[in-house]
C-alpha positions as a printed NumPy array, in Angstrom:
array([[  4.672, -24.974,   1.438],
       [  6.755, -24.314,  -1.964],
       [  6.568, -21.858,  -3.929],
       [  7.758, -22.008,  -7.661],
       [  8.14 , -19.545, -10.607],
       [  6.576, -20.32 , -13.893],
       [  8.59 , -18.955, -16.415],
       [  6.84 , -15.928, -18.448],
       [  4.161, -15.768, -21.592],
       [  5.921, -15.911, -25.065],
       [  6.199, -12.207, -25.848],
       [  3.359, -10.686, -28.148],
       [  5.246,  -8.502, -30.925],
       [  1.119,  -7.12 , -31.493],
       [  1.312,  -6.047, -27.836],
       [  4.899,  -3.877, -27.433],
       [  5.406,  -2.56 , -23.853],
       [  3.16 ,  -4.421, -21.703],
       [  4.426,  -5.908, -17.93 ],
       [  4.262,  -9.499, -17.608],
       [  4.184, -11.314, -14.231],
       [  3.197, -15.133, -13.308],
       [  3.191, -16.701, -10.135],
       [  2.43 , -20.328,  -8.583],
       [  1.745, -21.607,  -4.789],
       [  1.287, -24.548,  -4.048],
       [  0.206, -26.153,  -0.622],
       [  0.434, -29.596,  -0.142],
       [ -0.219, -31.693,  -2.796],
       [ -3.801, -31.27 ,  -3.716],
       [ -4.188, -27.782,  -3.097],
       [ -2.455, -24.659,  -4.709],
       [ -2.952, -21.137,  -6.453],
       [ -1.749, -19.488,  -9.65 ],
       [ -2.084, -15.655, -10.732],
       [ -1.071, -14.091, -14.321],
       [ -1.104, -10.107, -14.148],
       [ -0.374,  -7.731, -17.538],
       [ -0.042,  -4.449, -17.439],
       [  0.765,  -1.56 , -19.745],
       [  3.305,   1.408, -18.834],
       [  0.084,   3.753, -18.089],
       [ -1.476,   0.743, -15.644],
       [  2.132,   1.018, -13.997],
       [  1.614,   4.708, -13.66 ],
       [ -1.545,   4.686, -12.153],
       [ -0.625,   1.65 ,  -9.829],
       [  2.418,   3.886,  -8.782],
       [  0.454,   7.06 ,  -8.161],
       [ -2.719,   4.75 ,  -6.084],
       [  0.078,   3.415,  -4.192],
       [  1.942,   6.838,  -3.223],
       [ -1.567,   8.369,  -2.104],
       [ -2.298,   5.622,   0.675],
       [  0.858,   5.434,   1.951],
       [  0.796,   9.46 ,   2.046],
       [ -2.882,   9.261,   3.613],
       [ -1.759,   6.617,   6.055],
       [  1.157,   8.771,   7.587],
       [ -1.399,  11.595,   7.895],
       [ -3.683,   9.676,   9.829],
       [ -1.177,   8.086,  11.906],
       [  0.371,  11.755,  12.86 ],
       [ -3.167,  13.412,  13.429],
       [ -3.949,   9.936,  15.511],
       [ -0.793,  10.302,  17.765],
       [ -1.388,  14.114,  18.083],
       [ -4.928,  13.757,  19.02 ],
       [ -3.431,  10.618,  21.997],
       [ -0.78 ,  13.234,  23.146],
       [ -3.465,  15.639,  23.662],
       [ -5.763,  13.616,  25.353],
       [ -2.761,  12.398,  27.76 ],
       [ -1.601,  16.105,  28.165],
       [ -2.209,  17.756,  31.576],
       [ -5.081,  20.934,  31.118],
       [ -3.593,  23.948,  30.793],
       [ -3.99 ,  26.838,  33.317],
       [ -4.627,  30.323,  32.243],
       [ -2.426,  32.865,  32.088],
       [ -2.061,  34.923,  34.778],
       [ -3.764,  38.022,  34.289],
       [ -5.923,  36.408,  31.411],
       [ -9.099,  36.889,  31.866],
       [-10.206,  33.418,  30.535],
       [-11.847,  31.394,  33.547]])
């Protein structure tokens, strides 16, 4: 498997501040795979902030997940004495 850069699009003086990315794979000889992505600076921002709010959402789930394990591994709890819980 190689991998190999193609260089990037010609700039577009109509189209100032957009993100340019290009990318080619190719497996064997016959088969392979190419992807072209442009993005603007507010696509970048939006990207960024979809990006930030699963990785924030997957550490919350991972906490309440190991919380909710320790809990079900935990011993019960007596009462108090001189609680009167029973």
């Amino acid at each position: 498997m190689s991998r190999g850069l193609v260089p990037p699009a010609p700039v577009n003086p109509t189209a100032p501040g957009r993100q340019r990315a290009s990318v080619s794979l190719k497996f064997g000889r016959r088969r392979g795979f190419s992807a072209s992505v442009e993005v603007t600076p507010a696509g970048l921002l939006a990207i960024g902030g979809l990006v930030s709010s699963i990785l924030l959402s997957t550490a919350v789930l991972v906490r309440s997940a190991a919380a909710a394990k320790a809990a079900a591994d935990a011993p019960p709890r007596l009462p108090a004495p001189g609680s009167r819980n029973l």
